[in-house]
LUMLUMDREN-2810 file (N, C-alpha, C; in Angstrom, 1 decimal):
<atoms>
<atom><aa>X</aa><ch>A</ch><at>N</at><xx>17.8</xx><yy>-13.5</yy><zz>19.6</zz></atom>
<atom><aa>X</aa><ch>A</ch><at>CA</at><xx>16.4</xx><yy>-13.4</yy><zz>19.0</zz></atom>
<atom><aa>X</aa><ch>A</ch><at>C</at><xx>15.5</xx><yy>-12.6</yy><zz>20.0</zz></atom>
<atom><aa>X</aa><ch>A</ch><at>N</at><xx>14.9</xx><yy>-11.4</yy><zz>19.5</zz></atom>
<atom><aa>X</aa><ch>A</ch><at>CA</at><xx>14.1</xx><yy>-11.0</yy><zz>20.2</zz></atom>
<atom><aa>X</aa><ch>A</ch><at>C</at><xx>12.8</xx><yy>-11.4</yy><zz>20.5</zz></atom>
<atom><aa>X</aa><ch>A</ch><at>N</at><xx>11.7</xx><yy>-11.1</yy><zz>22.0</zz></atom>
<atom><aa>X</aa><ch>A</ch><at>CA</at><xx>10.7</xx><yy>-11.9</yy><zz>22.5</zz></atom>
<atom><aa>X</aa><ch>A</ch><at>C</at><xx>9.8</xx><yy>-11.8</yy><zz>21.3</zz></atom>
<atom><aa>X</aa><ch>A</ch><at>N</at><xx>9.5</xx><yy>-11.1</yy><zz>21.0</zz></atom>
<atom><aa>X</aa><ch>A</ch><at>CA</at><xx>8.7</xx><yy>-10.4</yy><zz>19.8</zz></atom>
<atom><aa>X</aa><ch>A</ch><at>C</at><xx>8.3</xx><yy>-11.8</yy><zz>18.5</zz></atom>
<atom><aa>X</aa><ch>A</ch><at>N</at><xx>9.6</xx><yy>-11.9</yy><zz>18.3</zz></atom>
<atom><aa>X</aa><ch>A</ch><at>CA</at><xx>10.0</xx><yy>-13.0</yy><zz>17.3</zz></atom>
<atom><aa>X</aa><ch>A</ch><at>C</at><xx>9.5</xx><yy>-14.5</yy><zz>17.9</zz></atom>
<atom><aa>X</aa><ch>A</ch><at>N</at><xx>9.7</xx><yy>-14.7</yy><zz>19.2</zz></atom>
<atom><aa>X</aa><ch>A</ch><at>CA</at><xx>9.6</xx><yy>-16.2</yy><zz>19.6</zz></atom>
<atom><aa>X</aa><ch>A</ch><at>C</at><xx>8.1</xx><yy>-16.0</yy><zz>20.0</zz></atom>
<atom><aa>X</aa><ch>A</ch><at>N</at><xx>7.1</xx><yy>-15.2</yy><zz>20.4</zz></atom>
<atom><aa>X</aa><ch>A</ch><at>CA</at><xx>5.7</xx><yy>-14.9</yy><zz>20.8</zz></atom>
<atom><aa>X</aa><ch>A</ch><at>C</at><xx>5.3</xx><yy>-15.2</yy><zz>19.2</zz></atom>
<atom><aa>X</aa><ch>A</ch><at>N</at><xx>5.7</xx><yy>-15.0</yy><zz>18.2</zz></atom>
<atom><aa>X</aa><ch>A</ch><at>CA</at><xx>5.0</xx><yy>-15.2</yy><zz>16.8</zz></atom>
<atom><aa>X</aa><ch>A</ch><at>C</at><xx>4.8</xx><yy>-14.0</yy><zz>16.0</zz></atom>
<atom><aa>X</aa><ch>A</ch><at>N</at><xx>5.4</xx><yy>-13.0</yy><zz>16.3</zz></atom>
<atom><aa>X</aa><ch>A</ch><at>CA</at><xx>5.2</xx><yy>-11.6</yy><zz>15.6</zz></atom>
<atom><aa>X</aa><ch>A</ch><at>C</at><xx>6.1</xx><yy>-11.8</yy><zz>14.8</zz></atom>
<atom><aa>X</aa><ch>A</ch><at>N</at><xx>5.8</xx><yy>-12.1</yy><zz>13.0</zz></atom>
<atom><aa>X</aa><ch>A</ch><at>CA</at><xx>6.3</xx><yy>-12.2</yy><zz>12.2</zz></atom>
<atom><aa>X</aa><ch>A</ch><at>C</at><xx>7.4</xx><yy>-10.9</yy><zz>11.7</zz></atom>
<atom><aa>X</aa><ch>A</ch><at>N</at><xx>7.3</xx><yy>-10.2</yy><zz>11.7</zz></atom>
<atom><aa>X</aa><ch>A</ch><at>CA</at><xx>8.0</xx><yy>-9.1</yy><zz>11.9</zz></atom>
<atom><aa>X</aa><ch>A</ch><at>C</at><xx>9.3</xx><yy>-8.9</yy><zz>13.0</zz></atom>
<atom><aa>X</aa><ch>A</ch><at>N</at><xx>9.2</xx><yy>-9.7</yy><zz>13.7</zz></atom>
<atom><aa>X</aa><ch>A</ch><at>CA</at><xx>10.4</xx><yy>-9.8</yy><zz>15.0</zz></atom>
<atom><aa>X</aa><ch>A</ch><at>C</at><xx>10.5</xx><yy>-7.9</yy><zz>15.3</zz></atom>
<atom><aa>X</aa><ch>A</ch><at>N</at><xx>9.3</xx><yy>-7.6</yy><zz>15.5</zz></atom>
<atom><aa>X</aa><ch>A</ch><at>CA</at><xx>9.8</xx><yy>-6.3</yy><zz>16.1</zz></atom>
<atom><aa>X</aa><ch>A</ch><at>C</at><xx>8.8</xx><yy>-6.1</yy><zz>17.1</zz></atom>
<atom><aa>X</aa><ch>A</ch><at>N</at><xx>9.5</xx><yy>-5.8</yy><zz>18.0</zz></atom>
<atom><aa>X</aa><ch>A</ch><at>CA</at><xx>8.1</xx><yy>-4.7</yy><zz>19.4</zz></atom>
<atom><aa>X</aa><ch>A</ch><at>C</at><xx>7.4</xx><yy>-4.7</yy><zz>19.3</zz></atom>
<atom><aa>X</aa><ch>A</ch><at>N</at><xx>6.5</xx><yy>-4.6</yy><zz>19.6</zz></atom>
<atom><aa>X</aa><ch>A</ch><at>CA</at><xx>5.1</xx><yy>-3.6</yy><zz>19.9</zz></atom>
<atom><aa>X</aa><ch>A</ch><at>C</at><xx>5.0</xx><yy>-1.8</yy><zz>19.5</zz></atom>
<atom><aa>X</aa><ch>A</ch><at>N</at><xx>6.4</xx><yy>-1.8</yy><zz>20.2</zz></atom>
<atom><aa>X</aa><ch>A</ch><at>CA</at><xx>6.8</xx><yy>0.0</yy><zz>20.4</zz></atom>
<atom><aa>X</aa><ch>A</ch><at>C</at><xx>7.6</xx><yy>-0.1</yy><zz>18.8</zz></atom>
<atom><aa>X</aa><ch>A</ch><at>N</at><xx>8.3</xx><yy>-0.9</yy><zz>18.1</zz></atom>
<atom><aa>X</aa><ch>A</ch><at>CA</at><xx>8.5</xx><yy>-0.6</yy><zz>16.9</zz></atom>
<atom><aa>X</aa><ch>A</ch><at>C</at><xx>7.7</xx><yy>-0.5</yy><zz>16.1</zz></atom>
<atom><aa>X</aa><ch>A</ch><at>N</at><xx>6.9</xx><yy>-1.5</yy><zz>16.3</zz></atom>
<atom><aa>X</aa><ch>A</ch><at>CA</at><xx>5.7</xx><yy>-1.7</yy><zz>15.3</zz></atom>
<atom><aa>X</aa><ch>A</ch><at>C</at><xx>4.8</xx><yy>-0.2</yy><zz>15.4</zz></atom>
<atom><aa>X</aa><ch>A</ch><at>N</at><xx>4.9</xx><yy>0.3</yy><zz>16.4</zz></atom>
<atom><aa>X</aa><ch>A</ch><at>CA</at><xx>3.7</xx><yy>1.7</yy><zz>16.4</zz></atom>
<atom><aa>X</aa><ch>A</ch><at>C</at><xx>4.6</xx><yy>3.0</yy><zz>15.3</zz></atom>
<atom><aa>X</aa><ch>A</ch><at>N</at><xx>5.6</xx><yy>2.5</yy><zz>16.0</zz></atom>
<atom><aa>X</aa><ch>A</ch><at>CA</at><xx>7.0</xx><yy>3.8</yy><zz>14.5</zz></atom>
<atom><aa>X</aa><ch>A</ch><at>C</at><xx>6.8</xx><yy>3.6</yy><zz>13.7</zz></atom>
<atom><aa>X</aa><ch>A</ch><at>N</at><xx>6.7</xx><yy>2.2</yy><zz>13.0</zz></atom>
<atom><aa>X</aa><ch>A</ch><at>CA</at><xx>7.0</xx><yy>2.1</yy><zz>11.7</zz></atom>
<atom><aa>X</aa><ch>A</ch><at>C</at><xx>5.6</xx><yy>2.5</yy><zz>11.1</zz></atom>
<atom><aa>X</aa><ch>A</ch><at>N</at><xx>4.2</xx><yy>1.9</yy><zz>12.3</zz></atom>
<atom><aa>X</aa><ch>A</ch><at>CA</at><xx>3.4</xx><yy>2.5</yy><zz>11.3</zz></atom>
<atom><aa>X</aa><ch>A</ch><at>C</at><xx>2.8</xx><yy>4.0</yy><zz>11.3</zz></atom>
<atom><aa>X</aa><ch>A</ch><at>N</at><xx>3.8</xx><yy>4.5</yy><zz>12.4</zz></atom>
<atom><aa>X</aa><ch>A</ch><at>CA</at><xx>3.8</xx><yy>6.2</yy><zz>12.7</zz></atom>
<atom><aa>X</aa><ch>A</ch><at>C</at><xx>4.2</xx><yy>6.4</yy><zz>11.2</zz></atom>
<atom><aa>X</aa><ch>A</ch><at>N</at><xx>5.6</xx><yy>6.3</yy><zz>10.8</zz></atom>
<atom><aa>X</aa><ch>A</ch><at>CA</at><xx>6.1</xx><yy>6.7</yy><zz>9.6</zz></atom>
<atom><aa>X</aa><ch>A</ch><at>C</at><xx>5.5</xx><yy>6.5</yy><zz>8.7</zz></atom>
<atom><aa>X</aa><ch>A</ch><at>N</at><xx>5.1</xx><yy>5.5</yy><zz>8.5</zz></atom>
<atom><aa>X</aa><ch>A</ch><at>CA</at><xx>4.2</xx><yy>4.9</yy><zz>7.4</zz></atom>
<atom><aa>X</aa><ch>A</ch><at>C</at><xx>3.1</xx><yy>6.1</yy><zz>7.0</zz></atom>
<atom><aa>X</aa><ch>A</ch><at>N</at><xx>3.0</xx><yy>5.9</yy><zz>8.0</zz></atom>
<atom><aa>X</aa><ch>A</ch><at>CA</at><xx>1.3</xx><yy>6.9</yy><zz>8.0</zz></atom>
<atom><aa>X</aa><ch>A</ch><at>C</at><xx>1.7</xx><yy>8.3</yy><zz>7.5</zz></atom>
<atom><aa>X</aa><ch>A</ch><at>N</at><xx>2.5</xx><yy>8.5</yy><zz>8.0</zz></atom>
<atom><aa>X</aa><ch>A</ch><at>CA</at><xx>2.9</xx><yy>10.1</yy><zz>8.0</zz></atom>
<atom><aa>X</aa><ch>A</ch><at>C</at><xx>3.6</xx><yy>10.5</yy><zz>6.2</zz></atom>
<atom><aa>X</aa><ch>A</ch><at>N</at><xx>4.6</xx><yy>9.2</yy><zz>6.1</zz></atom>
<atom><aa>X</aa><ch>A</ch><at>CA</at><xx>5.4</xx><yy>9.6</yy><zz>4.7</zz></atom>
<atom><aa>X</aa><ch>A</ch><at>C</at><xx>4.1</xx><yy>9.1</yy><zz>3.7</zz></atom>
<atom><aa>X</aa><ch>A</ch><at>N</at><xx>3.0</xx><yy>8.8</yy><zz>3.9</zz></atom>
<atom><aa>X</aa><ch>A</ch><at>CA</at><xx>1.9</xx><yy>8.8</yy><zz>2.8</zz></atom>
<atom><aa>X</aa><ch>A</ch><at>C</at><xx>1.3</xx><yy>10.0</yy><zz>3.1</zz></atom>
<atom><aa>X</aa><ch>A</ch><at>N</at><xx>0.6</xx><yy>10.7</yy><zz>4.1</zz></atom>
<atom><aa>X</aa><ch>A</ch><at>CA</at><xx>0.2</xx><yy>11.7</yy><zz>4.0</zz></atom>
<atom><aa>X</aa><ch>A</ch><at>C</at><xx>0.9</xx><yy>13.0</yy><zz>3.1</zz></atom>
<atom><aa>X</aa><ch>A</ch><at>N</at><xx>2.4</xx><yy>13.1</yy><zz>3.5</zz></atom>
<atom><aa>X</aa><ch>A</ch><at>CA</at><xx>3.3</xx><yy>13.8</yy><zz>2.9</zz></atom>
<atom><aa>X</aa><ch>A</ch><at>C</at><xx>3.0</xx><yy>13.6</yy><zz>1.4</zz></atom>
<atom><aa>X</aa><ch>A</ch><at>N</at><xx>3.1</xx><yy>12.1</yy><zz>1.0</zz></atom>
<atom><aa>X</aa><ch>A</ch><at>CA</at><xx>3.3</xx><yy>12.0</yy><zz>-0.3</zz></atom>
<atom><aa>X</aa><ch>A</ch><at>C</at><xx>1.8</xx><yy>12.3</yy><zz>-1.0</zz></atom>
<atom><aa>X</aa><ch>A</ch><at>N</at><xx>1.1</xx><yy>12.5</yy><zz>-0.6</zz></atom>
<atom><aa>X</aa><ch>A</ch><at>CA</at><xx>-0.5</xx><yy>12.7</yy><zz>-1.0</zz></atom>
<atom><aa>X</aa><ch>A</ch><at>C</at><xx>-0.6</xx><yy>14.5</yy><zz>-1.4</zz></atom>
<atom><aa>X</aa><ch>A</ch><at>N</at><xx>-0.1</xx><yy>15.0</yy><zz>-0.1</zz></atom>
<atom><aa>X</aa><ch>A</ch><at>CA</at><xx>0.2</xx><yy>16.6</yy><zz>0.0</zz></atom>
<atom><aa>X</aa><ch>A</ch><at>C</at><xx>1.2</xx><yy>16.8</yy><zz>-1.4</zz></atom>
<atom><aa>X</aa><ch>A</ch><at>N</at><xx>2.1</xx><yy>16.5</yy><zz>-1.7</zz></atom>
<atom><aa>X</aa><ch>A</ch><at>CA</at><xx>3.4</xx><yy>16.5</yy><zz>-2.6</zz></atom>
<atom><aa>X</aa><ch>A</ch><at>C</at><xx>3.0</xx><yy>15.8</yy><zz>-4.0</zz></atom>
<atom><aa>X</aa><ch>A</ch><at>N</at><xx>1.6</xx><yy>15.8</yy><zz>-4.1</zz></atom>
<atom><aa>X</aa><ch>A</ch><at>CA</at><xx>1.6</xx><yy>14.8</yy><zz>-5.7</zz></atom>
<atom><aa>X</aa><ch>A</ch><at>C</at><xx>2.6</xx><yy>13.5</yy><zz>-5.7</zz></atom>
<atom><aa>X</aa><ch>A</ch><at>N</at><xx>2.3</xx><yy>13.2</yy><zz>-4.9</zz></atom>
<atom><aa>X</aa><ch>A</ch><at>CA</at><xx>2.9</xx><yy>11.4</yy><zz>-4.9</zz></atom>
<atom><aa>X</aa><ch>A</ch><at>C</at><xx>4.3</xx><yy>11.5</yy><zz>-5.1</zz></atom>
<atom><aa>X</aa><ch>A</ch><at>N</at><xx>5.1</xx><yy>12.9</yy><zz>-4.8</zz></atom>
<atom><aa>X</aa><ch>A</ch><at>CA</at><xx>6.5</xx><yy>13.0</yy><zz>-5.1</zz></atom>
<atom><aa>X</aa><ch>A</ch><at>C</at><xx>7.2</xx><yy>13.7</yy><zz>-4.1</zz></atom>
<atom><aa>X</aa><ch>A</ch><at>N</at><xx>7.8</xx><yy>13.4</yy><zz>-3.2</zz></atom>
<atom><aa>X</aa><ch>A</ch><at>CA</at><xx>8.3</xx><yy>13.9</yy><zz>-2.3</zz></atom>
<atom><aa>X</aa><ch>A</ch><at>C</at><xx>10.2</xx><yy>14.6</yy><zz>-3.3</zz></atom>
<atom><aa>X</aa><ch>A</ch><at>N</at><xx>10.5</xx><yy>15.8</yy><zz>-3.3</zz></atom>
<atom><aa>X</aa><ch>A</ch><at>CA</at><xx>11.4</xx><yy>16.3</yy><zz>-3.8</zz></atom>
<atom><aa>X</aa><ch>A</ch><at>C</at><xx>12.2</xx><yy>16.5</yy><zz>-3.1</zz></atom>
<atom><aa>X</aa><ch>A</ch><at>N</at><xx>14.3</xx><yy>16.3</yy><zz>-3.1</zz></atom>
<atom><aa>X</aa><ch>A</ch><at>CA</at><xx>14.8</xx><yy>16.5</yy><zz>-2.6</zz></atom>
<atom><aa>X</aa><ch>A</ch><at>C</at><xx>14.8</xx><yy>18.0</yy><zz>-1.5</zz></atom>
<atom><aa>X</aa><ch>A</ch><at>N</at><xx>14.8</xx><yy>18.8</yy><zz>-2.2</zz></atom>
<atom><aa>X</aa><ch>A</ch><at>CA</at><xx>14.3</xx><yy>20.1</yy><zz>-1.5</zz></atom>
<atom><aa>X</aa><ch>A</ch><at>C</at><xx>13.7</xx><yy>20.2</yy><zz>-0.4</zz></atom>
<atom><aa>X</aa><ch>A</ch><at>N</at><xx>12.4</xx><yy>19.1</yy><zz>-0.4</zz></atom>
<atom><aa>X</aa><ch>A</ch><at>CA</at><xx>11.3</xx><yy>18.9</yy><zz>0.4</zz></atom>
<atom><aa>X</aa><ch>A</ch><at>C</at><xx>11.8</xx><yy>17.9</yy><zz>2.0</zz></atom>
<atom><aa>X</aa><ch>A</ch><at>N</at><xx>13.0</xx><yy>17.1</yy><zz>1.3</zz></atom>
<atom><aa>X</aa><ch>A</ch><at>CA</at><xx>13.5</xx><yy>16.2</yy><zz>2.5</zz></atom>
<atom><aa>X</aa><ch>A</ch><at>C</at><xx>13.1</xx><yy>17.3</yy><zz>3.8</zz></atom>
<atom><aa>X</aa><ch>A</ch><at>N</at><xx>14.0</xx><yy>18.2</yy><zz>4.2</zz></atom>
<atom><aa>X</aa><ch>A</ch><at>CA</at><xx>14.0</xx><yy>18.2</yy><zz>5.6</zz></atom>
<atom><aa>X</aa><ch>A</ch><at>C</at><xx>12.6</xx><yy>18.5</yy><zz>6.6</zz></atom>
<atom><aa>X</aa><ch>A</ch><at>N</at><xx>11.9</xx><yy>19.2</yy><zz>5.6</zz></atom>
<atom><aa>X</aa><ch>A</ch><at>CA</at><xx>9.9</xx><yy>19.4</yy><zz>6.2</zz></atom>
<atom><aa>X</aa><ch>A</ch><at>C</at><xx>9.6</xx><yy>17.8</yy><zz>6.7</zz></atom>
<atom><aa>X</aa><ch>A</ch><at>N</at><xx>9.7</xx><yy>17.0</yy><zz>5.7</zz></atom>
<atom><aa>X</aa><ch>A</ch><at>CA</at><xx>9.4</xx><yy>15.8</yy><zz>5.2</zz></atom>
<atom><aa>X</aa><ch>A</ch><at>C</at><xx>9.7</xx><yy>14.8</yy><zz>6.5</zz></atom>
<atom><aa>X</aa><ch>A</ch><at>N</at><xx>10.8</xx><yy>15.2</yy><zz>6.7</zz></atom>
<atom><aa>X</aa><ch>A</ch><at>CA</at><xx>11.9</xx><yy>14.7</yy><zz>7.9</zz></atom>
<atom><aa>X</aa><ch>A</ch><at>C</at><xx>11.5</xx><yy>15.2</yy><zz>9.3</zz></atom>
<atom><aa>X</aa><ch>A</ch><at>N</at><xx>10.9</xx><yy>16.2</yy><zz>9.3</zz></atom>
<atom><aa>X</aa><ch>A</ch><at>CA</at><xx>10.5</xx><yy>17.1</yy><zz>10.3</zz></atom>
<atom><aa>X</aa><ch>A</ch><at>C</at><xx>9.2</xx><yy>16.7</yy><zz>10.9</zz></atom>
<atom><aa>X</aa><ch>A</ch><at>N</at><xx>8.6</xx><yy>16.6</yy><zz>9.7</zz></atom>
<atom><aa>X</aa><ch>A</ch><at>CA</at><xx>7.0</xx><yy>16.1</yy><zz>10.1</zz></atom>
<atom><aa>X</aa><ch>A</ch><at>C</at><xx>6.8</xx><yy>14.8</yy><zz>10.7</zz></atom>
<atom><aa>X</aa><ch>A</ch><at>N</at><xx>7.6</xx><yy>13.6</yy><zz>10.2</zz></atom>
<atom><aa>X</aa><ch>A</ch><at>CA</at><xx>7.9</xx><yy>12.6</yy><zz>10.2</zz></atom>
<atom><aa>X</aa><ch>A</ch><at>C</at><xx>8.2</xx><yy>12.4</yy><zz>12.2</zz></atom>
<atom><aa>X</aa><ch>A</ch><at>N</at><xx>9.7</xx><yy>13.3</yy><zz>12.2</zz></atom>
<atom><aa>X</aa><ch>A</ch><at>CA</at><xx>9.9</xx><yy>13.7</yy><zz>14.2</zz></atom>
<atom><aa>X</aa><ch>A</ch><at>C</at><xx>9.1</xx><yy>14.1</yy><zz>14.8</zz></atom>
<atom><aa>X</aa><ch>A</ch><at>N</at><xx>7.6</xx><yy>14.6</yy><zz>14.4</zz></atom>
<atom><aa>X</aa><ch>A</ch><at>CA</at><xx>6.9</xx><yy>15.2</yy><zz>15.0</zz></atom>
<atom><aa>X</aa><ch>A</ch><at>C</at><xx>5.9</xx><yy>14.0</yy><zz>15.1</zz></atom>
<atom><aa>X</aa><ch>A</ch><at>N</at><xx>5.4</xx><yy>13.2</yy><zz>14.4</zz></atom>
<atom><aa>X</aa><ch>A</ch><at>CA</at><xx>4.6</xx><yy>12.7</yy><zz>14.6</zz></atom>
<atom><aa>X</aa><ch>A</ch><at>C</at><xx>5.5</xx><yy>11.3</yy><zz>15.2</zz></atom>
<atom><aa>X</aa><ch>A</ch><at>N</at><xx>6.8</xx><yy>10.9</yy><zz>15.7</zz></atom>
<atom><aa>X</aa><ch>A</ch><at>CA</at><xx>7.2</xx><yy>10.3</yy><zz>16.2</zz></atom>
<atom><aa>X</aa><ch>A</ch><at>C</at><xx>7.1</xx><yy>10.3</yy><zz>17.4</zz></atom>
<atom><aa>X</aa><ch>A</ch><at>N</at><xx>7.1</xx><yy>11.8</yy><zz>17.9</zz></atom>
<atom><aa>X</aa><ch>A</ch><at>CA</at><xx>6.9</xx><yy>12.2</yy><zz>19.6</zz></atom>
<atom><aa>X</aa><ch>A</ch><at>C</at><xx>5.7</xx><yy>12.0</yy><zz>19.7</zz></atom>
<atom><aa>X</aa><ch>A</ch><at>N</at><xx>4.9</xx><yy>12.4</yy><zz>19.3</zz></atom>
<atom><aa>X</aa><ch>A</ch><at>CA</at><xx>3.5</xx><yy>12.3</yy><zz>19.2</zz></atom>
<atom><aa>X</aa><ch>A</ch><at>C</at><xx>3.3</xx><yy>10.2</yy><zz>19.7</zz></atom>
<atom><aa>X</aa><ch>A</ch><at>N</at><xx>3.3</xx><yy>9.6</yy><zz>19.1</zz></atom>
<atom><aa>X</aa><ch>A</ch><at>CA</at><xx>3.2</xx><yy>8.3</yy><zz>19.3</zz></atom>
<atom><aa>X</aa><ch>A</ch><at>C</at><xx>4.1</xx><yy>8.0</yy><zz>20.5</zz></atom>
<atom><aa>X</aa><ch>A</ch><at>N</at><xx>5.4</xx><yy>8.2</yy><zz>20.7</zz></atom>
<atom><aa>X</aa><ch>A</ch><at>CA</at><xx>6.4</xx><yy>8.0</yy><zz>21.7</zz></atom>
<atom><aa>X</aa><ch>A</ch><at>C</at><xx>5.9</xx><yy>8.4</yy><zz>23.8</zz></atom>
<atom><aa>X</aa><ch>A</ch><at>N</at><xx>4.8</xx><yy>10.0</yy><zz>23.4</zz></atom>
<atom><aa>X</aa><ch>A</ch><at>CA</at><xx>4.1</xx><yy>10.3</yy><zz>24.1</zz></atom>
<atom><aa>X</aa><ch>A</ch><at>C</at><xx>2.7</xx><yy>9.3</yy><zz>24.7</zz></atom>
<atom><aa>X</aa><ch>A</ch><at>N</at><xx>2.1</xx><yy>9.2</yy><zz>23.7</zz></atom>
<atom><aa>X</aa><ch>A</ch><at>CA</at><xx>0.8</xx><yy>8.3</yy><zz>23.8</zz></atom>
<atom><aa>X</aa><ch>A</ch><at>C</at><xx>1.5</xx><yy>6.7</yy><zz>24.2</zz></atom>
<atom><aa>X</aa><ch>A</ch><at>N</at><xx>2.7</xx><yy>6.3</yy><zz>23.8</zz></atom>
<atom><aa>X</aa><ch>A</ch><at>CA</at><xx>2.8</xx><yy>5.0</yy><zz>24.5</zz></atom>
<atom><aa>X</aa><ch>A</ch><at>C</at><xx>3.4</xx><yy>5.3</yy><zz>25.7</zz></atom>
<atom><aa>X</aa><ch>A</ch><at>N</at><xx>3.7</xx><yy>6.2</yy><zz>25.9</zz></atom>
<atom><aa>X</aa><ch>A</ch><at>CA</at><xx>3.8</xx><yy>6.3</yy><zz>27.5</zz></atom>
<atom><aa>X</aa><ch>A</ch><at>C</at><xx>3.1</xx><yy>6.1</yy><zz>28.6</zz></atom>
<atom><aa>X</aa><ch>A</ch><at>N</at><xx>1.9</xx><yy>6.9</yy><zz>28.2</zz></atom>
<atom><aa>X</aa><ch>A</ch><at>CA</at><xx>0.3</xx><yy>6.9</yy><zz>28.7</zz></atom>
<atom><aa>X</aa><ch>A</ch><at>C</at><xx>0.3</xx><yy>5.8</yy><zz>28.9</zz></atom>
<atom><aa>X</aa><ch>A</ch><at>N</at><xx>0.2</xx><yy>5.0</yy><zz>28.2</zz></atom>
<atom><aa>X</aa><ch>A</ch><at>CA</at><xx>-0.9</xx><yy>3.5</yy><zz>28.0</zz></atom>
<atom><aa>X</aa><ch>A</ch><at>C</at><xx>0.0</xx><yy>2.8</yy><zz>29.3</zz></atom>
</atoms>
């Protein structure tokens, strides 16, 4: 069981997960806003790309802190 989980973080994930998921989060709605609410197979690898970019981006800033 991770500490995450026994502290009361319903989610049983990190801190540092928690910032990913709502990196991606954030990011695959912007995408989908850009794309008419339809992300197209075609479109995966941009999609995918944008997604690793704003991953480093967060991965950077929690380093900082």
């Amino acid at each position: 069981m991770s500490d995450a989980y026994v502290v009361g973080d319903p989610d049983g994930l990190s801190p540092l997960l928690v910032e990913l998921r709502d990196t991606v989060a954030r990011e695959l709605h912007a995408q989908l806003a850009l794309r008419g609410e339809r992300i197209e197979l075609a479109d995966l690898p941009e999609v995918s790309y944008q997604v690793t970019i704003q991953i480093e981006r967060a991965l950077r800033d929690w380093r900082r802190r």
